[in-house]
C-alpha positions in Angstrom: 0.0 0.0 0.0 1.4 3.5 -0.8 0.8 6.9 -2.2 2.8 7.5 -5.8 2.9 10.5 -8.7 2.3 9.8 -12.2 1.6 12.4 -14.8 0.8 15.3 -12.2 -1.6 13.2 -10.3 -1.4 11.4 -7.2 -2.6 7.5 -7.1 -2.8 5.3 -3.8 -2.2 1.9 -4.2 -3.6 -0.7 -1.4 -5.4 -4.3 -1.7 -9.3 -5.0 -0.6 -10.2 -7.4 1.7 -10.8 -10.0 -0.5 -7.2 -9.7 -1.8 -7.6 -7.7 -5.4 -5.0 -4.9 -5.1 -6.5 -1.3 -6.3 -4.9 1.7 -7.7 -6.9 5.0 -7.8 -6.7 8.3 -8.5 -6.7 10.9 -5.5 -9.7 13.3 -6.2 -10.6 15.8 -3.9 -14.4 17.5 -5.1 -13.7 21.5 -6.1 -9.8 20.5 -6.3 -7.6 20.3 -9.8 -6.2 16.9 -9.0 -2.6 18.4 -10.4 -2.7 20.6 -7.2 -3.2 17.8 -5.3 -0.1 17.7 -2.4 1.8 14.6 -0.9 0.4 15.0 2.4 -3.3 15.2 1.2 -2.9 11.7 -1.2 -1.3 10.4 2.5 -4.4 11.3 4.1 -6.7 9.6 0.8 -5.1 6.5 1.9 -5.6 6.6 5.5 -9.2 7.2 5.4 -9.2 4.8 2.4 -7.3 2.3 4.6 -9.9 3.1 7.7 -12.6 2.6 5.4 -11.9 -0.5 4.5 -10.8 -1.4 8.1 -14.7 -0.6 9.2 -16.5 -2.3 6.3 -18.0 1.0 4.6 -15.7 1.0 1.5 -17.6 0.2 -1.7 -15.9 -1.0 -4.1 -18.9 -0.6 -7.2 -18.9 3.4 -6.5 -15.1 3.4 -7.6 -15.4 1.5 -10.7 -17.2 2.6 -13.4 -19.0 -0.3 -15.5 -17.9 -1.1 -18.4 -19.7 -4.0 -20.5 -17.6 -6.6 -22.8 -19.3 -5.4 -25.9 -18.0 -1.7 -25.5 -14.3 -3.3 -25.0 -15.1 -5.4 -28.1 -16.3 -2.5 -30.3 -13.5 -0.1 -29.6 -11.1 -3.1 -30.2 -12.7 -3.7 -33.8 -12.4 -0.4 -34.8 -8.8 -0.5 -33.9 -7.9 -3.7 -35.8 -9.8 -2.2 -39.0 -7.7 0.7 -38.6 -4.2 -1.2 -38.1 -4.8 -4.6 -39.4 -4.2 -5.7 -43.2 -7.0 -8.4 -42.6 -9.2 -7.3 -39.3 -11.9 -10.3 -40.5 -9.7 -12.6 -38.0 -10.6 -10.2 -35.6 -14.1 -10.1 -36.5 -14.5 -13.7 -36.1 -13.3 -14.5 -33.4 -15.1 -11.3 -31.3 -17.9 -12.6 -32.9 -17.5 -15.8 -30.5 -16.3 -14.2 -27.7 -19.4 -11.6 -28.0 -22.3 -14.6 -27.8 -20.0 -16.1 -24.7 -20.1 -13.0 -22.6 -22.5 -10.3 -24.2 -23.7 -8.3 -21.1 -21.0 -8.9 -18.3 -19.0 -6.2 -16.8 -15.0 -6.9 -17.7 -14.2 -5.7 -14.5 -15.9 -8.4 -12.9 -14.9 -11.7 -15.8 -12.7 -13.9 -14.1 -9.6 -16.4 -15.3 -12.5 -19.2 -14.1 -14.8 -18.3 -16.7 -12.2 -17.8 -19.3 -10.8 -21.4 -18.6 -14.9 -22.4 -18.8 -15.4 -20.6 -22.2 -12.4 -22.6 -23.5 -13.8 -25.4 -22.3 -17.1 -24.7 -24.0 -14.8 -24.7 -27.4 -13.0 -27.5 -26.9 -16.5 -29.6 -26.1 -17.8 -27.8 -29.9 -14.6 -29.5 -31.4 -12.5 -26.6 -31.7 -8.6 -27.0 -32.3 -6.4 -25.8 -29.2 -5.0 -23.9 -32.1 -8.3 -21.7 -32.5 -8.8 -21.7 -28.8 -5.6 -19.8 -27.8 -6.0 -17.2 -30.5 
């Protein structure tokens, strides 16, 4: 757990109780973050740190939702753009898109990666079309 400066902004850096380390941004409401001092990010992290210590952090109001198919299309557009042949990339989002249309990537796990493999494997997919 610590305080650090990146780009003008502080961040504090400290793990949940479940174990999942977090790294924010130290906002203060009505303050430019790049005026933001040492000793204030200090004090973000101790109430962050007594927060969590009392049970009253939230972890859902720091993370802003963000669903797989937004991930997807932004990645799309990028491959059409610097790609010589995106439809690869189409194909295989196409997959991945019935799989996990509607989740939140902030809360997809390695488990249900392994399981969506698995899913592949059991249509008689190749490893080799798997892994890509």
């Amino acid at each position: 757990m610590g305080v650090y400066k990146k780009d003008n902004r502080y961040y504090i850096d400290y793990y949940l109780p479940d174990g999942k380390r977090k790294r924010e941004v130290v906002t203060i409401p009505g303050t430019d973050p790049s005026t933001i001092t040492l000793r204030e990010a200090e004090k973000a992290l101790a109430i962050r740190k007594a927060e969590l210590a009392l049970g009253k952090f939230n972890i859902t109001k720091t993370e802003k939702p963000q669903k797989f198919e937004k991930l997807v299309e932004a990645y799309l557009e990028w491959a059409d753009e610097n790609h010589k042949s995106p439809e690869r990339d189409h194909a295989a989002c196409k997959n991945l898109l019935i799989h996990f249309q509607g989740r939140n990537i902030y809360n997809l796990s390695l488990w249900e990666i392994e399981k969506y493999k698995s899913v592949r494997k059991a249509q008689g997919r190749k490893p080799e079309t798997i892994n890509k």
